[in-house]
N, C-alpha and C positions, 0 to 999 in steps of 0.2 A: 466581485464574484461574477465569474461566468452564466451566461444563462443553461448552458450546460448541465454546471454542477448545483444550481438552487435548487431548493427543497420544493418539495408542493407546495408551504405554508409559504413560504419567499415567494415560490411563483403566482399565489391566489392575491397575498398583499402586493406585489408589482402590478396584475392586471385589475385591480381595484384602484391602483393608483392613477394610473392610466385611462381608467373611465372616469372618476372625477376630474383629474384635467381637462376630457373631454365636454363633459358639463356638467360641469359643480350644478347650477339649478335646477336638470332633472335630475337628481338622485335625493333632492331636497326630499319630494314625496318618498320615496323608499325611504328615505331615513327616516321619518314622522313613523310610517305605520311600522317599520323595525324595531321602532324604541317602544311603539305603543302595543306591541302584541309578541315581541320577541323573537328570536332569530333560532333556531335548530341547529341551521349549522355551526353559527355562534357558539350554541349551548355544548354541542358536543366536541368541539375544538378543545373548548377550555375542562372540560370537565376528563377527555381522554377515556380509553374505550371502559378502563375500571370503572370510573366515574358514571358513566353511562348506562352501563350494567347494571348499578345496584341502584341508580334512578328508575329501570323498566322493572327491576324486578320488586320494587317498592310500588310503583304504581300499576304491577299484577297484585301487588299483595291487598292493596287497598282496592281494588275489584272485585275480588274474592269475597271480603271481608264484607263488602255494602253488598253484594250479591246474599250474603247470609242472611244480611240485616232486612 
C-alpha cells in the first residue's frame, strides 16, 4: 500500500514502527509507565468514539452521584 492511500491508523503504526527501529531501548521507559498507568489514546482507539461516549458519560454520572453523597 502506498503511503498515499494508508489510513491514520496504518500511518500512526508505521511511524511507531519506525521509532522503535530507531531505538528499541529508549522506548523501554515509555513502555514500563504505558503499561503501568495506561494509555488514552490506546483507550480510545479501541474502544471507538460510541465506546468513548458512554465511558464519559458513566464517569459524569458517577460524579454526580458521589457529589450527592
Amino acid at each position: 500500500m502506498s503511503q498515499d492511500k494508508e489510513t491514520p491508523v496504518e500511518r500512526q503504526e508505521r511511524l511507531r514502527q519506525e521509532e522503535l527501529k530507531k531505538s528499541p531501548l529508549g522506548n523501554l521507559g515509555d513502555s514500563y509507565h504505558r503499561a503501568q498507568h495506561g494509555d488514552l489514546a490506546g483507550l480510545s482507539g479501541r474502544l471507538g468514539w460510541k465506546g468513548l461516549l458512554i465511558t464519559i458519560v458513566i464517569l459524569i454520572a458517577i460524579l454526580v452521584v458521589l457529589a450527592i453523597l
